[in-house]
mmCIF file of the N, C-alpha and C atoms, coordinates in Angstrom:
data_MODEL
# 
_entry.id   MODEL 
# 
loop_
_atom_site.group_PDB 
_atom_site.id 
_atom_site.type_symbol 
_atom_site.label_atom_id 
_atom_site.label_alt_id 
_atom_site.label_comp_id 
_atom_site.label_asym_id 
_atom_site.label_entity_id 
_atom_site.label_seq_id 
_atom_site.pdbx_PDB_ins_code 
_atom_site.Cartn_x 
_atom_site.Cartn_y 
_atom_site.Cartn_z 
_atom_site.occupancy 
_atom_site.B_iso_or_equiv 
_atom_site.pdbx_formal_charge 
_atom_site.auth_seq_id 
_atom_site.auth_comp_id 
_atom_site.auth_asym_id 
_atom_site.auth_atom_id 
_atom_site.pdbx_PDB_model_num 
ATOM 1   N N  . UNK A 1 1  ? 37.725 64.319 -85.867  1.00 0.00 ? 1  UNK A N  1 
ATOM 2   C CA . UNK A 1 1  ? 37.898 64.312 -87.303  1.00 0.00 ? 1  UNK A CA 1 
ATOM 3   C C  . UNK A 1 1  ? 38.933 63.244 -87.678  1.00 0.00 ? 1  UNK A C  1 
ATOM 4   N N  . UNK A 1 2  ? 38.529 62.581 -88.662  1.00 0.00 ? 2  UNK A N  1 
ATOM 5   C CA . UNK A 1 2  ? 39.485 61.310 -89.388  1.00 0.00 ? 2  UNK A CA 1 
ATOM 6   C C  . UNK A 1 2  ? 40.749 61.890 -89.800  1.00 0.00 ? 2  UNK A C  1 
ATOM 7   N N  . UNK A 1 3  ? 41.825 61.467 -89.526  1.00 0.00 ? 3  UNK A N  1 
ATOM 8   C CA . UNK A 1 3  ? 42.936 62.172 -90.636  1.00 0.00 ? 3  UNK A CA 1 
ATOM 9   C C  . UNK A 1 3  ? 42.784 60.666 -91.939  1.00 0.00 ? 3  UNK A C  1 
ATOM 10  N N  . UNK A 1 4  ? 42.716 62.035 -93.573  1.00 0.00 ? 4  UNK A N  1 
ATOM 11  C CA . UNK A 1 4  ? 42.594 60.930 -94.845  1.00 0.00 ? 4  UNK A CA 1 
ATOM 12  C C  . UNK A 1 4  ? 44.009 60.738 -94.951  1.00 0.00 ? 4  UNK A C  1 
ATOM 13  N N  . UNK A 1 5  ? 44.666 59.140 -95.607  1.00 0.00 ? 5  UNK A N  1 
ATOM 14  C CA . UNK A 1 5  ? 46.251 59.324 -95.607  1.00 0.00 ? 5  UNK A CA 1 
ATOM 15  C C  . UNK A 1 5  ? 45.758 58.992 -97.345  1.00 0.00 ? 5  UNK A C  1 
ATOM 16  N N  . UNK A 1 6  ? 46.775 59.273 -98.120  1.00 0.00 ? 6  UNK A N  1 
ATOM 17  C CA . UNK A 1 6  ? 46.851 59.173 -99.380  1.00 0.00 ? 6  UNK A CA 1 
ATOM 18  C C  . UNK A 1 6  ? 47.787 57.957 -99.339  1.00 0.00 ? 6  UNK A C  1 
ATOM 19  N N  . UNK A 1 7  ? 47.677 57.146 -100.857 1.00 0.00 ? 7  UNK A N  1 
ATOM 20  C CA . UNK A 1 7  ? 47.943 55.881 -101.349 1.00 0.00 ? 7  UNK A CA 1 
ATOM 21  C C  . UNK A 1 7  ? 49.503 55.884 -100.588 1.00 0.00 ? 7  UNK A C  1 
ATOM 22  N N  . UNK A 1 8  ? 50.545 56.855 -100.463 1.00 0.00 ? 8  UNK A N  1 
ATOM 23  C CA . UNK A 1 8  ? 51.588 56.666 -100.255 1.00 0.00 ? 8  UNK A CA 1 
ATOM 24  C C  . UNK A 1 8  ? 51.869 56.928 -99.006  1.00 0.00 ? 8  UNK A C  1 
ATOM 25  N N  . UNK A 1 9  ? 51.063 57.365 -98.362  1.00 0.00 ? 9  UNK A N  1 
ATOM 26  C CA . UNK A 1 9  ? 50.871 57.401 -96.625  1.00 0.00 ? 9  UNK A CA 1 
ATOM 27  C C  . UNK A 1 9  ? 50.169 56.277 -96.148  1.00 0.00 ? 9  UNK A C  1 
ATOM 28  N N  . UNK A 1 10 ? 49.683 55.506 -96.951  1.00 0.00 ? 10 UNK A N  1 
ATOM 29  C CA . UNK A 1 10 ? 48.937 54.040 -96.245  1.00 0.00 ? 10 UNK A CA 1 
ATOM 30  C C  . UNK A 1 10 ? 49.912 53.175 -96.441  1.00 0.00 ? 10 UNK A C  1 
ATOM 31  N N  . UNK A 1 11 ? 50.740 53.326 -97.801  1.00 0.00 ? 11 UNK A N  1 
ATOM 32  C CA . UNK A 1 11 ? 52.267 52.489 -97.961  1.00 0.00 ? 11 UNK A CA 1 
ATOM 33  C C  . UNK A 1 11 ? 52.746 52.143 -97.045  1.00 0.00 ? 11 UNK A C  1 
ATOM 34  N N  . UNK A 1 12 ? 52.959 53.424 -96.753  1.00 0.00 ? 12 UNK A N  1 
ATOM 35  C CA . UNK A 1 12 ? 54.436 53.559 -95.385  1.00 0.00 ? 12 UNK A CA 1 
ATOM 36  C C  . UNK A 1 12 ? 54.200 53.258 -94.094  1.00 0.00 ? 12 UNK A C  1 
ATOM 37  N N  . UNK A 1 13 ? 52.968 53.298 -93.995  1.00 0.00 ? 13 UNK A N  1 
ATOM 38  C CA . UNK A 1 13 ? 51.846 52.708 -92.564  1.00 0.00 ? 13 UNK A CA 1 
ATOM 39  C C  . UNK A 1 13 ? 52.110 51.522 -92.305  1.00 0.00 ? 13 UNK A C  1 
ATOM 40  N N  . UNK A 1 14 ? 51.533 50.836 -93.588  1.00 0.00 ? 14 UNK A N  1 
ATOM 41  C CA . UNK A 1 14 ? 51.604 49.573 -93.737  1.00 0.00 ? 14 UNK A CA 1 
ATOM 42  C C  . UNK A 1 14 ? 53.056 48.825 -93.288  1.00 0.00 ? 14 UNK A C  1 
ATOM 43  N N  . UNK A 1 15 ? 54.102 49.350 -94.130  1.00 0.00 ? 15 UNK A N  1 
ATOM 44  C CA . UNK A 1 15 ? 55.682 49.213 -93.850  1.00 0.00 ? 15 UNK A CA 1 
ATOM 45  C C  . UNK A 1 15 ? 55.864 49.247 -92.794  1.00 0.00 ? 15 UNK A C  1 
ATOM 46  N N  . UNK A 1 16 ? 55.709 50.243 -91.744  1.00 0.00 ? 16 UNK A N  1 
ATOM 47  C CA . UNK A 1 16 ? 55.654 50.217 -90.603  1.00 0.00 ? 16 UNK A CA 1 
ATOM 48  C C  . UNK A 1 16 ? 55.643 49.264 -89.520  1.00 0.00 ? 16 UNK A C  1 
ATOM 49  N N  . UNK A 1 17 ? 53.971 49.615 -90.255  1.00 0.00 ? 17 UNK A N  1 
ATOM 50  C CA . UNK A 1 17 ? 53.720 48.284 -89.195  1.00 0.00 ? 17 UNK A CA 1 
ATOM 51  C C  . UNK A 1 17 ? 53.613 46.829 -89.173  1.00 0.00 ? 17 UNK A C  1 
ATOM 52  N N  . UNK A 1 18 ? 54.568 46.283 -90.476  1.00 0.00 ? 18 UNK A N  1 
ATOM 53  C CA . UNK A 1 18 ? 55.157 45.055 -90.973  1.00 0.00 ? 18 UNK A CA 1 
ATOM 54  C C  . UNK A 1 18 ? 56.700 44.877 -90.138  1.00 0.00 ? 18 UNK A C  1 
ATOM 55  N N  . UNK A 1 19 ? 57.426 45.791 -90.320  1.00 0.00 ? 19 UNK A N  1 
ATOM 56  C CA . UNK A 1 19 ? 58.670 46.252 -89.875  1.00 0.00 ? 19 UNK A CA 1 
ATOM 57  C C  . UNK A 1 19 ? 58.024 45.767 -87.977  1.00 0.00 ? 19 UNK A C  1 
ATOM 58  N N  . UNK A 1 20 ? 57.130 46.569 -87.695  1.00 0.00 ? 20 UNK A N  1 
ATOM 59  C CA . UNK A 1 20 ? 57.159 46.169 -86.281  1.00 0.00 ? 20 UNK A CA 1 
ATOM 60  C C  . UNK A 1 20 ? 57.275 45.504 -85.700  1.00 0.00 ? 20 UNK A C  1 
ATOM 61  N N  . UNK A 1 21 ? 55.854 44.476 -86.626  1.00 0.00 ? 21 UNK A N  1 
ATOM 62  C CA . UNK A 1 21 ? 55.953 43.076 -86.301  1.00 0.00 ? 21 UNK A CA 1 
ATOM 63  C C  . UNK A 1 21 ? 56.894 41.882 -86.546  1.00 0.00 ? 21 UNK A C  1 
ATOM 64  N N  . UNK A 1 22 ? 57.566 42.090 -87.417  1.00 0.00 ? 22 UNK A N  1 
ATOM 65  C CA . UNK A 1 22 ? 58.831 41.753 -88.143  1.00 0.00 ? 22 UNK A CA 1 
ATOM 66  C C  . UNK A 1 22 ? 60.146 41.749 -86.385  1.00 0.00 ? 22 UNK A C  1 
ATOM 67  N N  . UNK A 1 23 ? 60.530 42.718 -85.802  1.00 0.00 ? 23 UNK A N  1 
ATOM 68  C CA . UNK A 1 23 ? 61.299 42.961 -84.996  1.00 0.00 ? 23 UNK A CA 1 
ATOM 69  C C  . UNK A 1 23 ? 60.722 42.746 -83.634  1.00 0.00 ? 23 UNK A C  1 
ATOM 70  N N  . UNK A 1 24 ? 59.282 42.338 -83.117  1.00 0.00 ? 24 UNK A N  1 
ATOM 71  C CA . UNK A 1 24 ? 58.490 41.737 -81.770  1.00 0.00 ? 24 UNK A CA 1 
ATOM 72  C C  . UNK A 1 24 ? 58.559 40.452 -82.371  1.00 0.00 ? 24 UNK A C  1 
ATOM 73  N N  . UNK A 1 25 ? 59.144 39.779 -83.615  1.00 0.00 ? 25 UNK A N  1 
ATOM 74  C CA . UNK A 1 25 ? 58.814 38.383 -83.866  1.00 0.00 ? 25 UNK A CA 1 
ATOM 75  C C  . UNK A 1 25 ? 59.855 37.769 -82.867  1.00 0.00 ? 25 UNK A C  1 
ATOM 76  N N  . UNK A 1 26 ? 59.766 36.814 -81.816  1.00 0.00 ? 26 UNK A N  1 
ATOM 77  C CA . UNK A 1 26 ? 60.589 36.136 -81.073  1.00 0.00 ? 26 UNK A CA 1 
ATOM 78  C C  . UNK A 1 26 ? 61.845 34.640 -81.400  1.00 0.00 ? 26 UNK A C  1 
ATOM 79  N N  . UNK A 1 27 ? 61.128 34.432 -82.911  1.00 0.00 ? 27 UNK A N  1 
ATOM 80  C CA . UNK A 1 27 ? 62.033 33.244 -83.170  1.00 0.00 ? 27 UNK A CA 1 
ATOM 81  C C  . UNK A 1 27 ? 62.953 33.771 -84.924  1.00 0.00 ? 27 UNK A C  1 
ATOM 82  N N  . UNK A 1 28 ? 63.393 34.974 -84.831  1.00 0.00 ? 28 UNK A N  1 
ATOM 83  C CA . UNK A 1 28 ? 63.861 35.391 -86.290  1.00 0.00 ? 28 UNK A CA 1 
ATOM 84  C C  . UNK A 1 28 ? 65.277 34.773 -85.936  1.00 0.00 ? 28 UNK A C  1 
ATOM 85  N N  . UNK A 1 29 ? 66.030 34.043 -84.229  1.00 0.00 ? 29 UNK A N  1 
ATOM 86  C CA . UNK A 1 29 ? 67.276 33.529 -84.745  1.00 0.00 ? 29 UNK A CA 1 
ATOM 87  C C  . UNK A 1 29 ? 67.454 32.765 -85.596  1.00 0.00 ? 29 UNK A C  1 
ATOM 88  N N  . UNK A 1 30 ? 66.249 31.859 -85.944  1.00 0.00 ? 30 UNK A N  1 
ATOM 89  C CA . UNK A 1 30 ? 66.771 31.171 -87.138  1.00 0.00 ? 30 UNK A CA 1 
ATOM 90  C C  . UNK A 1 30 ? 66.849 31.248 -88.392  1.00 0.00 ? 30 UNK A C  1 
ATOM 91  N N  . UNK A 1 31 ? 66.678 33.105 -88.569  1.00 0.00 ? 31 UNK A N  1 
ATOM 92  C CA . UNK A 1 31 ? 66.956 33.838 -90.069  1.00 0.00 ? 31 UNK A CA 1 
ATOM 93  C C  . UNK A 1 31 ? 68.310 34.121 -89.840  1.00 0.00 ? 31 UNK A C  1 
ATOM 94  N N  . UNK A 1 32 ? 69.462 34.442 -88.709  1.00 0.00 ? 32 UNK A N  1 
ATOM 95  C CA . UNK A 1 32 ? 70.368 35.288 -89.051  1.00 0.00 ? 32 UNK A CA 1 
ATOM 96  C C  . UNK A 1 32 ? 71.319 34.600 -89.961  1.00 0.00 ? 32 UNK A C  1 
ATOM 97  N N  . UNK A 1 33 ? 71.529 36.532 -90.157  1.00 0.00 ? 33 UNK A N  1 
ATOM 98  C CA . UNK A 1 33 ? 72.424 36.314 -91.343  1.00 0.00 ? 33 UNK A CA 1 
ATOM 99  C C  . UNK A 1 33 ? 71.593 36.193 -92.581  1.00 0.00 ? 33 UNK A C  1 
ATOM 100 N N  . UNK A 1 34 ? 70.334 35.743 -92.716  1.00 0.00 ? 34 UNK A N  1 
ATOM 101 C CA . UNK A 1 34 ? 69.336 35.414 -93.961  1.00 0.00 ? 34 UNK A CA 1 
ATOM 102 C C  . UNK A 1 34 ? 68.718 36.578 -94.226  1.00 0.00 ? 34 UNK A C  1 
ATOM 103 N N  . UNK A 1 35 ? 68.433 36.617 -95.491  1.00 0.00 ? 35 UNK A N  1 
ATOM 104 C CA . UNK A 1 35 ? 67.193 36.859 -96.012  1.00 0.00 ? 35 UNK A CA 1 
ATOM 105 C C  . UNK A 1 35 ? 65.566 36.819 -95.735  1.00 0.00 ? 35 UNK A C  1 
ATOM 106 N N  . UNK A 1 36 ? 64.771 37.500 -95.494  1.00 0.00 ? 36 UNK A N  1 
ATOM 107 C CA . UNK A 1 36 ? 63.477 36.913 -95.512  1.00 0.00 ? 36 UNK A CA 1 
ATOM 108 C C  . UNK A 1 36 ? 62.386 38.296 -95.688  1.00 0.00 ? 36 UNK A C  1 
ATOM 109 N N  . UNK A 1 37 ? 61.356 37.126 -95.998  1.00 0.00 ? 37 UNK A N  1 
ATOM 110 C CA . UNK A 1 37 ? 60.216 38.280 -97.020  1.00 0.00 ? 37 UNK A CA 1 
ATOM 111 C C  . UNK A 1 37 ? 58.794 37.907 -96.247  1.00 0.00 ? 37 UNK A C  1 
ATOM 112 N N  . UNK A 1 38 ? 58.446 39.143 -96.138  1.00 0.00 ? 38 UNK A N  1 
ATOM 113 C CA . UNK A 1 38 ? 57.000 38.906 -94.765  1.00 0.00 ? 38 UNK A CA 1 
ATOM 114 C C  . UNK A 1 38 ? 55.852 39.587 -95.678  1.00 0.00 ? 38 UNK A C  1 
ATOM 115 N N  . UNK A 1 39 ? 54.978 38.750 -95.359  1.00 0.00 ? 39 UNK A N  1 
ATOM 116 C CA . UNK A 1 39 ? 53.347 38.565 -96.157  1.00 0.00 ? 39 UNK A CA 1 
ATOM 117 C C  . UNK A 1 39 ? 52.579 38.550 -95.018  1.00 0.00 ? 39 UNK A C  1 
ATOM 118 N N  . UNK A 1 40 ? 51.806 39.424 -95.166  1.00 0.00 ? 40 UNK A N  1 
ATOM 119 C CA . UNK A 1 40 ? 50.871 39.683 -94.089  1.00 0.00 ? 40 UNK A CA 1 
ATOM 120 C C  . UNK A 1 40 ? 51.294 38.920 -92.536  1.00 0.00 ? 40 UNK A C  1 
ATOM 121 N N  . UNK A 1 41 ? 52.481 39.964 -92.080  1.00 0.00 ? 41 UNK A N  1 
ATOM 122 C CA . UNK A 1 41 ? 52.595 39.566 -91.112  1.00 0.00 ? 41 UNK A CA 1 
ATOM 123 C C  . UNK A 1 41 ? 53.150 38.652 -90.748  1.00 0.00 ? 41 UNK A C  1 
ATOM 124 N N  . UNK A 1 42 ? 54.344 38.023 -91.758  1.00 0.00 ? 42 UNK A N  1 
ATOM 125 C CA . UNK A 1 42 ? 54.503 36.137 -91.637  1.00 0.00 ? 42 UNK A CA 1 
ATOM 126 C C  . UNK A 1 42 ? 55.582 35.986 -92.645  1.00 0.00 ? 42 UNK A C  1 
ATOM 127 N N  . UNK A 1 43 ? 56.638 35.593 -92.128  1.00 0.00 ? 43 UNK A N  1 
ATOM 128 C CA . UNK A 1 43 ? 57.651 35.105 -92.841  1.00 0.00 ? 43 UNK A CA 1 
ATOM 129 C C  . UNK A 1 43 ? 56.993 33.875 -94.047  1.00 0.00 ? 43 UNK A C  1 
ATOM 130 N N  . UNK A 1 44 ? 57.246 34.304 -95.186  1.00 0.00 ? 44 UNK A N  1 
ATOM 131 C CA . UNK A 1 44 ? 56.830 33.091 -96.101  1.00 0.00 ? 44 UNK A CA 1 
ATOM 132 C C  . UNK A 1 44 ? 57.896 33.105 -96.916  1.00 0.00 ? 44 UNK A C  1 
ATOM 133 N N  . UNK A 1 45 ? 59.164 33.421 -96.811  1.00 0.00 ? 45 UNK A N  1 
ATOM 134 C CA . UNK A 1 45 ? 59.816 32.657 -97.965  1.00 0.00 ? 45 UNK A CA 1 
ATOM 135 C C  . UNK A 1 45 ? 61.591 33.404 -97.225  1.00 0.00 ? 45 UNK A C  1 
ATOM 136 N N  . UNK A 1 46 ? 62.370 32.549 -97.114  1.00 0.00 ? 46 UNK A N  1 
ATOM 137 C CA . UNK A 1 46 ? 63.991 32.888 -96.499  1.00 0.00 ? 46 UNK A CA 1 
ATOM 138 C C  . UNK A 1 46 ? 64.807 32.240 -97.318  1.00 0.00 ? 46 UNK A C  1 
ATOM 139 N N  . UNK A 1 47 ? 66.201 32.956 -97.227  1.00 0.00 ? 47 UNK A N  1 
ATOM 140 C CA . UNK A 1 47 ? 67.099 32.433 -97.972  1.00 0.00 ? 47 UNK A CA 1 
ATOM 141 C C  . UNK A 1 47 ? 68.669 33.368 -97.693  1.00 0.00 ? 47 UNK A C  1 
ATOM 142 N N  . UNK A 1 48 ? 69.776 32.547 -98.458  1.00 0.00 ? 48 UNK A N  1 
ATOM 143 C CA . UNK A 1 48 ? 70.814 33.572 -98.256  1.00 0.00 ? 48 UNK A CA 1 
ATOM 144 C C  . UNK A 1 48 ? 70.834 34.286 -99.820  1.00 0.00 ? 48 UNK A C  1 
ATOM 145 N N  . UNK A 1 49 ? 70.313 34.089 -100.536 1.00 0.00 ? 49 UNK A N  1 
ATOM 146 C CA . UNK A 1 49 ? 69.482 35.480 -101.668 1.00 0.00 ? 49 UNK A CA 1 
ATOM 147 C C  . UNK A 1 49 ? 68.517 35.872 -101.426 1.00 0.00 ? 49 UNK A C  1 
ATOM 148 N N  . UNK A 1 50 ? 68.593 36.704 -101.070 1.00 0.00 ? 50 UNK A N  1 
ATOM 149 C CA . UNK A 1 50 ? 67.476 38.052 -101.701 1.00 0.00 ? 50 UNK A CA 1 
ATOM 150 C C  . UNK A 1 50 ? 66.621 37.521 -102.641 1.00 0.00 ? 50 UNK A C  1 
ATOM 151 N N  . UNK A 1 51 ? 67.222 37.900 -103.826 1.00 0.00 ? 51 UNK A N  1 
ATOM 152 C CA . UNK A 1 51 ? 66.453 38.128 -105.101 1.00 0.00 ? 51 UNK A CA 1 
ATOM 153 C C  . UNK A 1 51 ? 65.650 36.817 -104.709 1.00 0.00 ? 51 UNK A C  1 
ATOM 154 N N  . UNK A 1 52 ? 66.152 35.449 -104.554 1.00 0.00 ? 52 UNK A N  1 
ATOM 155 C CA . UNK A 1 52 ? 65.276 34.520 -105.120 1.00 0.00 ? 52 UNK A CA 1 
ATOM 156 C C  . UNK A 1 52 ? 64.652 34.353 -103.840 1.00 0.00 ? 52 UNK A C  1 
ATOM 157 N N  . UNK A 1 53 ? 64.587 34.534 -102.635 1.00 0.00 ? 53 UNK A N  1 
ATOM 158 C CA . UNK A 1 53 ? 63.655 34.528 -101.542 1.00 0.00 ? 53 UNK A CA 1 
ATOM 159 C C  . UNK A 1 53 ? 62.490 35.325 -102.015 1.00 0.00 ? 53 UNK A C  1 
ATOM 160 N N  . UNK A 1 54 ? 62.683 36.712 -102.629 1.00 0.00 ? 54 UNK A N  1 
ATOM 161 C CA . UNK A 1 54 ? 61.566 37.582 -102.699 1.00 0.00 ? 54 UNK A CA 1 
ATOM 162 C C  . UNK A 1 54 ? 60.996 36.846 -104.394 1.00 0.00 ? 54 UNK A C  1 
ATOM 163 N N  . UNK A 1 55 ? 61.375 36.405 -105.311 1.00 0.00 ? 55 UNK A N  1 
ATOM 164 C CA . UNK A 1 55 ? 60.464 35.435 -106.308 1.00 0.00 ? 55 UNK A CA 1 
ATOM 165 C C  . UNK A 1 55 ? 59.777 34.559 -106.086 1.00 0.00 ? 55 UNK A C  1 
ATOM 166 N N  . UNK A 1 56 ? 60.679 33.893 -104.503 1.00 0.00 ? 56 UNK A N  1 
ATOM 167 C CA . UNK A 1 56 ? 59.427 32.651 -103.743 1.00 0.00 ? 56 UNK A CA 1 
ATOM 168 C C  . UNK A 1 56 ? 58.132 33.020 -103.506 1.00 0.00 ? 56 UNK A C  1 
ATOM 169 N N  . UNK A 1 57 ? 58.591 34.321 -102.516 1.00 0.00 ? 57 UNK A N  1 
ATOM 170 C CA . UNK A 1 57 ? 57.342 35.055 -102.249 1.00 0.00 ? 57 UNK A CA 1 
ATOM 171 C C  . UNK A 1 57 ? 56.315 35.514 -103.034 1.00 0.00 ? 57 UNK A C  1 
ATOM 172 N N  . UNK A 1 58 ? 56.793 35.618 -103.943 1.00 0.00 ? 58 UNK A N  1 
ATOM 173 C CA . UNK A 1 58 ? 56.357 36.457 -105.183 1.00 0.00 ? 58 UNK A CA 1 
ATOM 174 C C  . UNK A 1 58 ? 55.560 35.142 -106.108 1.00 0.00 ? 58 UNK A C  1 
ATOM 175 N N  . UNK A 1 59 ? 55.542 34.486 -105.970 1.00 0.00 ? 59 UNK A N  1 
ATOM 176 C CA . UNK A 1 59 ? 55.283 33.851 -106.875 1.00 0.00 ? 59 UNK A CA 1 
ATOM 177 C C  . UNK A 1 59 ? 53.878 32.711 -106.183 1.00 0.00 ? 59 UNK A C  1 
ATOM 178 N N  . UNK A 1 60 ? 54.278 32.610 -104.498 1.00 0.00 ? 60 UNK A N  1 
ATOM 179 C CA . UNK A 1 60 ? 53.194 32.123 -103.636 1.00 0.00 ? 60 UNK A CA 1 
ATOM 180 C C  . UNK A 1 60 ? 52.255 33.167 -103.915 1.00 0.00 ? 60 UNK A C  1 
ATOM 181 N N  . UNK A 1 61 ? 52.549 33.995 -103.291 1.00 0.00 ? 61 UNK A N  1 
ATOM 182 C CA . UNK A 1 61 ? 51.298 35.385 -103.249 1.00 0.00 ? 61 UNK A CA 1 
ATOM 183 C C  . UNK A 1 61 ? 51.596 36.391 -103.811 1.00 0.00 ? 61 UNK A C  1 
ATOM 184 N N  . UNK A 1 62 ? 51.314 36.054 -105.540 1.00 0.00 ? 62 UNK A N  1 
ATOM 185 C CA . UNK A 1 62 ? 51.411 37.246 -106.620 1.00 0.00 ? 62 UNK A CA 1 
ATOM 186 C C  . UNK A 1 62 ? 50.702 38.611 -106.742 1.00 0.00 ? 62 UNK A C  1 
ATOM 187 N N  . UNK A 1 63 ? 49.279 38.773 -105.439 1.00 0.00 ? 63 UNK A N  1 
ATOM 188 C CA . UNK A 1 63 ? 48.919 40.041 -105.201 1.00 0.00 ? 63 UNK A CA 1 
ATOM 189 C C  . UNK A 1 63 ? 49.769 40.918 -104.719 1.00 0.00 ? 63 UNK A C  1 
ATOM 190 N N  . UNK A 1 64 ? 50.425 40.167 -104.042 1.00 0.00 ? 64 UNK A N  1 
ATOM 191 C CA . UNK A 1 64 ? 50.567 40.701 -102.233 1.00 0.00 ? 64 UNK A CA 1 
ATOM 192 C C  . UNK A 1 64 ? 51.847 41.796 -102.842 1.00 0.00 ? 64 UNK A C  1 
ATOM 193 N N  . UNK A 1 65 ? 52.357 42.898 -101.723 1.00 0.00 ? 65 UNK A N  1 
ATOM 194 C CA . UNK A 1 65 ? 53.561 43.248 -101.697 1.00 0.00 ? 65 UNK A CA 1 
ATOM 195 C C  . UNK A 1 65 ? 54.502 43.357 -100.898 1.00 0.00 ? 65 UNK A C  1 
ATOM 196 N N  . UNK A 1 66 ? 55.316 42.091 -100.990 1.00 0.00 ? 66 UNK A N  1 
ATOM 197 C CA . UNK A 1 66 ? 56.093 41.429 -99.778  1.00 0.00 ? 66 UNK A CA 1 
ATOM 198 C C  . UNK A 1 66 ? 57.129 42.639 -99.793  1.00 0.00 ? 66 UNK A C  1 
ATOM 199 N N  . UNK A 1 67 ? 57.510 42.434 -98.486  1.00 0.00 ? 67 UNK A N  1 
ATOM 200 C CA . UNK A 1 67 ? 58.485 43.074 -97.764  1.00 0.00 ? 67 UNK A CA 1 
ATOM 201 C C  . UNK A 1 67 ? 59.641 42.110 -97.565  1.00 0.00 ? 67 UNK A C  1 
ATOM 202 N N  . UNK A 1 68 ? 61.072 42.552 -98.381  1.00 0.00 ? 68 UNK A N  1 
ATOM 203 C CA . UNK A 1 68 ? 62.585 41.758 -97.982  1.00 0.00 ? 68 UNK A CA 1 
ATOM 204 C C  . UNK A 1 68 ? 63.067 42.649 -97.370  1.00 0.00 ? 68 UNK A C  1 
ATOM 205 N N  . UNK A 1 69 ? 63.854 41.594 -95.956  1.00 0.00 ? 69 UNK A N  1 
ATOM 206 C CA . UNK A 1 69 ? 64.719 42.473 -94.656  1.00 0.00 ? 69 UNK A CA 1 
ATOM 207 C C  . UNK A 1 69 ? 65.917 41.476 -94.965  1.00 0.00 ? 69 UNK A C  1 
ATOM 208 N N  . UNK A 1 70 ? 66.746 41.863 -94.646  1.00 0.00 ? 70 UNK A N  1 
ATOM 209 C CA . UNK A 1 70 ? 68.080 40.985 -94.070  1.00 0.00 ? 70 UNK A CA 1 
ATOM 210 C C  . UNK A 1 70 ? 67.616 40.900 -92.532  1.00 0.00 ? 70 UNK A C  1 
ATOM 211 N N  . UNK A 1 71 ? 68.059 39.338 -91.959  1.00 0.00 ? 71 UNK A N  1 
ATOM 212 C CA . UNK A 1 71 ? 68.197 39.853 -90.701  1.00 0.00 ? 71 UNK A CA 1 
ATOM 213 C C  . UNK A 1 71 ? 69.816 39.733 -90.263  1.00 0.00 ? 71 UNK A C  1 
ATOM 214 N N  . UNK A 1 72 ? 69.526 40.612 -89.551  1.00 0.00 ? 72 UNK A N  1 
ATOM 215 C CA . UNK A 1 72 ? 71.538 41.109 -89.106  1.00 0.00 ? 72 UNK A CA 1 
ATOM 216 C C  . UNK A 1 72 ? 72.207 39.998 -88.305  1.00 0.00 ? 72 UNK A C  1 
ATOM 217 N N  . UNK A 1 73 ? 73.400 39.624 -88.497  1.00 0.00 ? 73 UNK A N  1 
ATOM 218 C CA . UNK A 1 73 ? 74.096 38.627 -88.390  1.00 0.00 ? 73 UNK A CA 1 
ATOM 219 C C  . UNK A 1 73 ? 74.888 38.694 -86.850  1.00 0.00 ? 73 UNK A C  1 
ATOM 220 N N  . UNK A 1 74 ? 75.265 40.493 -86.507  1.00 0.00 ? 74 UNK A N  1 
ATOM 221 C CA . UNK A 1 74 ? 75.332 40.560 -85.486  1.00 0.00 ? 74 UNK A CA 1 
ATOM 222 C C  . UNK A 1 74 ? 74.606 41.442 -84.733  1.00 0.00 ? 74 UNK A C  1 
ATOM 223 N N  . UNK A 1 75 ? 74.859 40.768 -83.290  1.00 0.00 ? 75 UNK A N  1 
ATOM 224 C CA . UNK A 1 75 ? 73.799 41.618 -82.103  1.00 0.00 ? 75 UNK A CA 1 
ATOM 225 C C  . UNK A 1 75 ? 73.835 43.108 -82.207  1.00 0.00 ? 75 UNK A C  1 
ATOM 226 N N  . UNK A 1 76 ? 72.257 43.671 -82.442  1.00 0.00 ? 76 UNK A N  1 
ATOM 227 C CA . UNK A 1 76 ? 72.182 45.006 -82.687  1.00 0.00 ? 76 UNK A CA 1 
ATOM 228 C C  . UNK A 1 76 ? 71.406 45.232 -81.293  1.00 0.00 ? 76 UNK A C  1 
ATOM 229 N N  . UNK A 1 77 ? 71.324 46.747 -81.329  1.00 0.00 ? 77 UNK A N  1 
ATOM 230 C CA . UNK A 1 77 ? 70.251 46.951 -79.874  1.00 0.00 ? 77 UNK A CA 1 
ATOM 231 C C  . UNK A 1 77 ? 69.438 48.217 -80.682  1.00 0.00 ? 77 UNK A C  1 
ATOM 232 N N  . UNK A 1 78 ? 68.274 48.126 -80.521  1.00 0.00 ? 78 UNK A N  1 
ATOM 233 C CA . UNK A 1 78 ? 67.051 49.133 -80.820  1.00 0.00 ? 78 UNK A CA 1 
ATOM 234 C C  . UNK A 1 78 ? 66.772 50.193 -79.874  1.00 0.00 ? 78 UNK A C  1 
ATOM 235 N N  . UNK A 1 79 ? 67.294 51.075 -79.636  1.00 0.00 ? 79 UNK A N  1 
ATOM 236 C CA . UNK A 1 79 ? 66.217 52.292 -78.567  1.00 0.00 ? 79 UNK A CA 1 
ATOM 237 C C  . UNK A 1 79 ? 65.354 52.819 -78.597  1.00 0.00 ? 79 UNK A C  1 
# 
């Protein structure tokens, strides 16, 4: 049997599994400390703002609903 997810359980799926790929990406040293906003899977727009990194994005791909991360400036470890 399928499990159905509702509009806000496919959200968070989605988030997920942006976030995942986002943190297996191998070359984000050259975000730290930055800003950056991921579109299907793909950094398309960095900065040391926020706001105006995610209007870049926003404004390339006005469907889409980009995702803004900081990436952390110092060495973190994931378990």
């Amino acid at each position: 049997m399928e499990t159905v997810l509702n509009d806000g359980e496919r959200f968070m799926k989605k988030r997920a599994d942006e976030l995942n790929c986002v943190l297996s990406m191998p070359d984000l040293g050259k975000y730290v400390g930055k800003w950056i906003v991921i579109v299907n899977n793909k950094v398309v727009a960095a900065g040391s703002n926020g706001k105006k990194a995610f209007a870049e994005a926003k404004q390339k791909y006005p469907q889409s609903k980009p995702l803004l991360m900081k990436v952390p400036s110092e060495t973190i470890m994931l378990l």
